[in-house]
C-alpha positions as CSV (number, residue, x, y, z in Angstrom):
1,X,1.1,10.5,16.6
2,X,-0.2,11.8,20.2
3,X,-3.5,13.8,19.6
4,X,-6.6,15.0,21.2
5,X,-10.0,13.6,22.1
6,X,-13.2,15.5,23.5
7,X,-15.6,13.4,25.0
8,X,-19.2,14.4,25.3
9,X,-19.7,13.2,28.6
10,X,-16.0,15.1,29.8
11,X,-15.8,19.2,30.6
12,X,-11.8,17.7,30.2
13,X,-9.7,17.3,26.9
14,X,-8.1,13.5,26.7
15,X,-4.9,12.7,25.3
16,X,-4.3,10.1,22.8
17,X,-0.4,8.6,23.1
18,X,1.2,5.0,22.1
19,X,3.2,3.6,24.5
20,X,6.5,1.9,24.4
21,X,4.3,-1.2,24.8
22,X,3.1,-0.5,21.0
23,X,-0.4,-0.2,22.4
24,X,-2.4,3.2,22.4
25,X,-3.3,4.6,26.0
26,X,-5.7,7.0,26.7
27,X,-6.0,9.7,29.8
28,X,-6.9,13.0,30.9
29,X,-5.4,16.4,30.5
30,X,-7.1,17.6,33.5
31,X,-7.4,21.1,30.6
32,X,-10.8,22.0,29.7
33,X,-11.6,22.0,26.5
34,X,-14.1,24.7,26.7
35,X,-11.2,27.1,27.8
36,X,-8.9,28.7,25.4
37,X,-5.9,28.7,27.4
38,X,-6.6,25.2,28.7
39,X,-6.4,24.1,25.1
40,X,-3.3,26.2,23.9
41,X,-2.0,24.2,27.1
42,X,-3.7,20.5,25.8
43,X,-1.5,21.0,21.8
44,X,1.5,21.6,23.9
45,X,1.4,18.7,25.4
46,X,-0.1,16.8,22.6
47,X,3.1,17.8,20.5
48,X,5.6,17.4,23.3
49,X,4.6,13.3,23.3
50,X,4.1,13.3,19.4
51,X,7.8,14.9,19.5
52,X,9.1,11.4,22.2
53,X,7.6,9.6,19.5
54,X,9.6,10.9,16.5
55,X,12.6,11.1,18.3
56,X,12.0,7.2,19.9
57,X,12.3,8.1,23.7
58,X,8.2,6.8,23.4
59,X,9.0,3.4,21.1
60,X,9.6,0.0,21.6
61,X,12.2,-1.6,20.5
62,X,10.6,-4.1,18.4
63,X,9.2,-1.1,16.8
64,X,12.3,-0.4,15.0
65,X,14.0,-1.0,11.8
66,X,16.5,-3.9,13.1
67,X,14.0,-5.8,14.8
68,X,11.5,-6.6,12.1
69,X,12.7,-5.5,8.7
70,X,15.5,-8.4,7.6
71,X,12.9,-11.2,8.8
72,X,9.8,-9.4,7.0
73,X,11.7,-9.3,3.9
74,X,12.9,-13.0,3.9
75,X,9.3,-14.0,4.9
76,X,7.5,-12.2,2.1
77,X,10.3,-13.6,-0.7
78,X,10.8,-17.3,0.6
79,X,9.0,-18.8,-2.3
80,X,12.5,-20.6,-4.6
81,X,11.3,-18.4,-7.6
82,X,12.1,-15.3,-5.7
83,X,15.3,-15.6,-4.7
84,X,16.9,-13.3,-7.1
85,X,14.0,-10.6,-5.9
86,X,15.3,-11.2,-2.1
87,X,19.1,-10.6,-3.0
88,X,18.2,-7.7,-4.7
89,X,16.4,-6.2,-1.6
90,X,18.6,-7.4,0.8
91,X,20.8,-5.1,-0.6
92,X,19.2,-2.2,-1.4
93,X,18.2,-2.2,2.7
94,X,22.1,-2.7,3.5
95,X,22.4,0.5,1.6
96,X,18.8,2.3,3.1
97,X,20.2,0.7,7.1
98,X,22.9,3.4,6.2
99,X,21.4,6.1,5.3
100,X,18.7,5.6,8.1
101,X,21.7,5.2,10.4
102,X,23.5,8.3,9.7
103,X,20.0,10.0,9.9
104,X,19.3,9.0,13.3
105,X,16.2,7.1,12.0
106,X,15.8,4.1,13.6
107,X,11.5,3.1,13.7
108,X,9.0,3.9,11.2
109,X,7.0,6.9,13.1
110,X,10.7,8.9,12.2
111,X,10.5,8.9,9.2
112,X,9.2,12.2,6.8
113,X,8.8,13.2,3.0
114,X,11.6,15.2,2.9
115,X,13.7,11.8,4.8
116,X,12.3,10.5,2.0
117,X,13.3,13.1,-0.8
118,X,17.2,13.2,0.6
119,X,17.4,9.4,0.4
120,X,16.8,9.8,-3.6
121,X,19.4,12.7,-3.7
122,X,22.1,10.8,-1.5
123,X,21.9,7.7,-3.3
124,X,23.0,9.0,-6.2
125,X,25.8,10.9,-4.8
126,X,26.5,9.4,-1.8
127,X,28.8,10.8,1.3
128,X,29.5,7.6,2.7
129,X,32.7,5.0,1.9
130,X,30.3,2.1,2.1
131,X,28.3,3.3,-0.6
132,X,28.3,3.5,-4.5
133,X,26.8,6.3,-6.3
134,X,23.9,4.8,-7.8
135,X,21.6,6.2,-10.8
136,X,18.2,7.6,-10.9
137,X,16.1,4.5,-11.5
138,X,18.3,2.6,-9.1
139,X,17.9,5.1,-6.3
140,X,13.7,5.3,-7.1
141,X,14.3,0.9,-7.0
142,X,15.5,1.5,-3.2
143,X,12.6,4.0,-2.0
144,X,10.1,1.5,-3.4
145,X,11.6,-1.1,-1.1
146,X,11.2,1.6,1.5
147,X,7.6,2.1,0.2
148,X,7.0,-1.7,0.6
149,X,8.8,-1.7,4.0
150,X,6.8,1.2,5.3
151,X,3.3,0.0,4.2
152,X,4.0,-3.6,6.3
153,X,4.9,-0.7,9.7
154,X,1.5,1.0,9.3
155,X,-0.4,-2.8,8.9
156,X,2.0,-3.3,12.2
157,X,0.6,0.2,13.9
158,X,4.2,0.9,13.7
159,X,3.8,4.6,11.8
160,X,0.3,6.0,10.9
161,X,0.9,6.8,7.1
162,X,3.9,5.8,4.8
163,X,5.5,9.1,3.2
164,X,7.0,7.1,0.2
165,X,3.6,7.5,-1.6
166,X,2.8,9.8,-3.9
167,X,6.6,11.2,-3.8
168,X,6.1,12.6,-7.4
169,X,9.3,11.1,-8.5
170,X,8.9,9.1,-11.7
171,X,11.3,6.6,-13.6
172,X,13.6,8.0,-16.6
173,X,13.8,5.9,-19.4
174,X,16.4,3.4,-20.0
175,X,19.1,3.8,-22.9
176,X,18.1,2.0,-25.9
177,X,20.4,-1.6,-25.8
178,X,21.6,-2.1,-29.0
179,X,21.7,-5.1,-31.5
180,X,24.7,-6.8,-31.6
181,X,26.1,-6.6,-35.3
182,X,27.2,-10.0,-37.1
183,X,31.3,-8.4,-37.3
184,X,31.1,-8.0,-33.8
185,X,29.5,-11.4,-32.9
186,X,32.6,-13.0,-34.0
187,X,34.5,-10.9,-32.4
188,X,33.0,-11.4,-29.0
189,X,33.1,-15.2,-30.0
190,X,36.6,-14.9,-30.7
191,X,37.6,-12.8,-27.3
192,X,35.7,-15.3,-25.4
193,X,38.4,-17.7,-26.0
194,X,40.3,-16.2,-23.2
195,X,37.4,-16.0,-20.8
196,X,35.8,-18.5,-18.3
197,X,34.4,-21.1,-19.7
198,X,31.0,-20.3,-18.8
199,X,30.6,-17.2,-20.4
200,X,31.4,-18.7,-24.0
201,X,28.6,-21.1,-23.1
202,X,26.1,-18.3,-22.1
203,X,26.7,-16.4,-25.2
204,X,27.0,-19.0,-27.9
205,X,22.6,-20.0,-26.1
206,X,21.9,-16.6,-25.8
207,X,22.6,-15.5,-29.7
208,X,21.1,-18.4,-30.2
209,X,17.6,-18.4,-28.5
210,X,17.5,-14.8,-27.1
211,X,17.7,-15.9,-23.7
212,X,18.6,-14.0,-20.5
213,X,22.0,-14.8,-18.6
214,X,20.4,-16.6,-16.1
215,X,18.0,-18.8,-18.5
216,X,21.5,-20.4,-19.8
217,X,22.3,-22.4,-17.4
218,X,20.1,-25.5,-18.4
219,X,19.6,-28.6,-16.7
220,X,21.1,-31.3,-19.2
221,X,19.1,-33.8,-18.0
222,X,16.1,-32.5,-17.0
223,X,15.4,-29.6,-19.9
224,X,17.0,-31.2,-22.9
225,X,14.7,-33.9,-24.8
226,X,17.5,-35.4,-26.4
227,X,15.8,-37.6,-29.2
228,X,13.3,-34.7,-30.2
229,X,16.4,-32.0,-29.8
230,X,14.2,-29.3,-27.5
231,X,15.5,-27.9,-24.9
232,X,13.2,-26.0,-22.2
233,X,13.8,-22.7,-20.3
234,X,13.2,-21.2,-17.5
235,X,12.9,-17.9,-17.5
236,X,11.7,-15.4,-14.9
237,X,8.4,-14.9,-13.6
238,X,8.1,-18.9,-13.7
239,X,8.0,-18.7,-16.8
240,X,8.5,-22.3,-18.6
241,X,8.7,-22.9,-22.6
242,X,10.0,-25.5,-24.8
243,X,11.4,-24.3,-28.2
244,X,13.5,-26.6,-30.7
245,X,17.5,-26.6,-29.8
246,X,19.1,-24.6,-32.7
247,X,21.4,-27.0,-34.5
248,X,24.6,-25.3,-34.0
249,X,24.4,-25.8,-30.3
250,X,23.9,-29.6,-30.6
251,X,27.2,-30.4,-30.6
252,X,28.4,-28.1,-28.0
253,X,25.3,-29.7,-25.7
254,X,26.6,-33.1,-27.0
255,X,30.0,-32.4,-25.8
256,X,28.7,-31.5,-22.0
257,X,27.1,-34.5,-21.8
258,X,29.6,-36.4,-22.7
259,X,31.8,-34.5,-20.4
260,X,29.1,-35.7,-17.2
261,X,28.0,-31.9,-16.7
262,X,24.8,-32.0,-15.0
263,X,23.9,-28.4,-16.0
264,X,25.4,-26.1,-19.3
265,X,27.1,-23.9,-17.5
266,X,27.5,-22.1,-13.6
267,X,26.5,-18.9,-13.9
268,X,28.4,-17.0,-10.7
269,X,26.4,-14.1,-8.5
270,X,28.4,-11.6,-10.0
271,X,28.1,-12.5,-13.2
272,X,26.9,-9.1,-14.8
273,X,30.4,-7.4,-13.4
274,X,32.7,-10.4,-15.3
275,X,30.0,-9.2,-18.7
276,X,30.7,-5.2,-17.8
277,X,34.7,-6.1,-17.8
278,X,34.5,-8.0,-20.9
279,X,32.6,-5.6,-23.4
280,X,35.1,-2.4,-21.8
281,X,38.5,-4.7,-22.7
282,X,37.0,-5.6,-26.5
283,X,36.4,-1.5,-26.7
284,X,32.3,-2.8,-27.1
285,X,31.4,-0.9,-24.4
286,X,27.8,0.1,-25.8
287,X,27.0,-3.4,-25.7
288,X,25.6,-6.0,-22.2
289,X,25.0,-9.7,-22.6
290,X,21.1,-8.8,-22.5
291,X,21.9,-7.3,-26.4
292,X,21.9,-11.2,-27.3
293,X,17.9,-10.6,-26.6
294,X,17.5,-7.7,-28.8
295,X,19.3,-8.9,-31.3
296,X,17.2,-12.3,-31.9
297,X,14.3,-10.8,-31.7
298,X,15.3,-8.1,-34.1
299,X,16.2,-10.9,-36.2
300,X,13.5,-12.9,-36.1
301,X,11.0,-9.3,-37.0
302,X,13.9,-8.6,-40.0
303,X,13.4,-12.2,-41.4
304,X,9.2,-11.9,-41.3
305,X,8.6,-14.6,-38.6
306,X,5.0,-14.5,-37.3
307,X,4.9,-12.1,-34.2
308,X,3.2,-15.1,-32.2
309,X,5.8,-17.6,-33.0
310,X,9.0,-14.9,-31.9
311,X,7.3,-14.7,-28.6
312,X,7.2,-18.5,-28.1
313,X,10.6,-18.5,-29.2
314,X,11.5,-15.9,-26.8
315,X,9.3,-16.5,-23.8
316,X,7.4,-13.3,-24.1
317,X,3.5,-13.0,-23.3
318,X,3.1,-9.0,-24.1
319,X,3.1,-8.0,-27.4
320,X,4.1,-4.4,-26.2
321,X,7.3,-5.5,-24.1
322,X,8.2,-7.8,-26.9
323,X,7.6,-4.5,-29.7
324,X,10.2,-3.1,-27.5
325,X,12.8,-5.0,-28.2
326,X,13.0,-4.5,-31.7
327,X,15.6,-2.8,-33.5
328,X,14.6,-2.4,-37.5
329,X,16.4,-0.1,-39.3
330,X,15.5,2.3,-42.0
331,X,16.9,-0.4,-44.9
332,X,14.9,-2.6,-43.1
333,X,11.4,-0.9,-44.0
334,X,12.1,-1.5,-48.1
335,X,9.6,-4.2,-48.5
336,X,7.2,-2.2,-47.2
337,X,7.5,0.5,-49.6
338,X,7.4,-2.8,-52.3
339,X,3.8,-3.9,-51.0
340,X,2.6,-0.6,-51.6
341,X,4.1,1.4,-54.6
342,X,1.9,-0.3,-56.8
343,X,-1.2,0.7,-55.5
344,X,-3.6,3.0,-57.6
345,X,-3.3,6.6,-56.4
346,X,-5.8,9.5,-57.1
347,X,-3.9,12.6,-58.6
348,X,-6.2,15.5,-58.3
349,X,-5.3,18.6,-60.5
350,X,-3.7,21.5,-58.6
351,X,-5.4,24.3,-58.3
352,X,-3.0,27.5,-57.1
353,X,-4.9,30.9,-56.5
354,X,-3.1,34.9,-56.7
355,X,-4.5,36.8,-53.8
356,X,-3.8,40.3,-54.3
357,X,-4.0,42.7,-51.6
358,X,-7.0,42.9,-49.9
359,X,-7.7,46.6,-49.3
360,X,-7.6,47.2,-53.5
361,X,-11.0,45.5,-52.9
362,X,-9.5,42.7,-55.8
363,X,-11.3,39.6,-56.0
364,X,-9.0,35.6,-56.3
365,X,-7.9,35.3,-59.3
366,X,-7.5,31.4,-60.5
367,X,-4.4,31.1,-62.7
């Protein structure tokens, strides 16, 4: 933003702009600062070029959005790992470029805290043909991509603060997924029969080992030990683990091999949609292929397996993320009530006092 500077060794006020060249320039007012009407007359001015700036008549144009953003993004996520983290953003910008567009925002300096605050309320009902409504959390998801944009523009001198901080907007919590009941396993098992092929693979390794969607396509010759019967995932965050292959997938694994697949299955981009459309036309609509998680981990607490070993099995390292999964029930909790009915308990007597009323000047009275 264009500004002021008195100099001790000037009677004059300077002024303080960036240029379209990106780089700051400095000159005289040719106003006093030691007159009031000379300095009334030095703010003018100073907001008149703060005003080219916000409206881009004082910017460059590799200053804004569609110069710089798209190759930033790709730079900072071009490790393999984080492709999935690069799709993601790629489209929450496609969605943000719109907004921005519509907006008139086109650089970084634009941009305010109530640009900021609309974004959240568009994105969630959206005026625009291009767009689907999004919820809450996925709207917050897309002004922390701003956030992260916006940081890199004031590292660039592009903007002098970034007005995604401190919004005071905060995450809702996520409904509960359930655990998927054994009734409605075969079911699904059942209804997969008439789906693609690689979705009756990804569920029949998921119920299995609690794996994510993605985790179940498994390189057969690379992550399947075949004489010790492990098979190693892959899950994200780099995350590597080696568990032993249940034994009701070894003939299923056997039979892709023998078939010459290099990998279990293919799981497609839009895999998630082809899982939504499923669970709606078996009228399970409560349930998402990330309930195969919950509901081995669920097992595995019900059955008394050592906390340690379920997040081996699993791939977890927190305790707490892994505590969230969990979905005892109240039937569940009888042993506990077992380990401790027959402990001693201390039964004091009872002791019950008659108050009567306090202005007869009566004293307790113990019955």
């Amino acid at each position: 933003m264009a500004h002021l500077v008195a100099k001790t060794d000037s009677p004059f006020l300077q002024l303080r702009t960036r240029g379209a060249d990106g780089k700051w320039h400095q000159r005289s007012t040719v106003l006093r600062k030691d007159n009031r009407l000379d300095r009334r007359r030095a703010h003018a001015l100073a907001e008149e070029e703060s005003i080219k700036e916000r409206t881009g008549r004082n910017v460059s144009g590799t200053e804004k959005f569609s110069a710089w953003v798209l190759p930033f993004l790709r730079s900072r996520h071009s490790a393999p790992h984080q492709a999935r983290t690069l799709e993601r953003y790629l489209g929450s910008w496609r969605v943000l470029s719109v907004f921005l567009e519509r907006h008139g925002l086109h650089h970084p300096r634009q941009l305010r805290y109530a640009n900021v605050l609309a974004y959240h309320a568009w994105r969630m009902q959206p005026d625009d043909d291009r767009v689907r409504s999004a919820s809450h959390n996925t709207s917050l998801g897309d002004v922390k991509l701003l956030g992260i944009v916006l940081d890199e523009a004031v590292r660039r001198e592009f903007c002098e603060r970034n007005p995604c901080h401190k919004t005071g907007l905060t995450k809702q919590p996520s409904p509960q997924k359930p655990e998927i009941s054994g009734p409605d396993i075969a079911l699904i098992l059942d209804e997969l029969q008439q789906e693609p092929e690689w979705m009756f693979v990804s569920f029949q390794i998921s119920i299995a080992h609690g794996t994510r969607l993605r985790a179940t396509s498994i390189d057969l010759r690379r992550d399947v030990n075949w004489d010790q019967w492990t098979v190693t995932f892959h899950e994200k965050g780099q995350k590597v683990f080696t568990v032993p292959l249940q034994e009701r997938l070894r003939p299923l694994f056997e039979r892709l091999r023998a078939e010459g697949r290099e990998r279990t299955c293919e799981i497609p981009e839009d895999a998630s949609k082809h899982w939504r459309r499923f669970f709606d036309r078996i009228g399970r609509p409560q349930y998402c292929f990330h309930c195969c998680r919950v509901t081995v981990i669920s097992r595995l607490a019900r059955a008394g397996v050592n906390q340690s070993q379920a997040m081996k099995f699993v791939g977890h390292s927190s305790a707490d993320v892994h505590t969230l999964y969990q979905r005892l029930q109240t039937e569940d909790l009888a042993p506990c009530a077992a380990a401790v009915k027959t402990l001693p308990a201390a039964t004091p007597p009872v002791v019950f006092y008659d108050y009567e009323d306090e202005c007869d000047g009566a004293e307790r009275v113990r019955i």
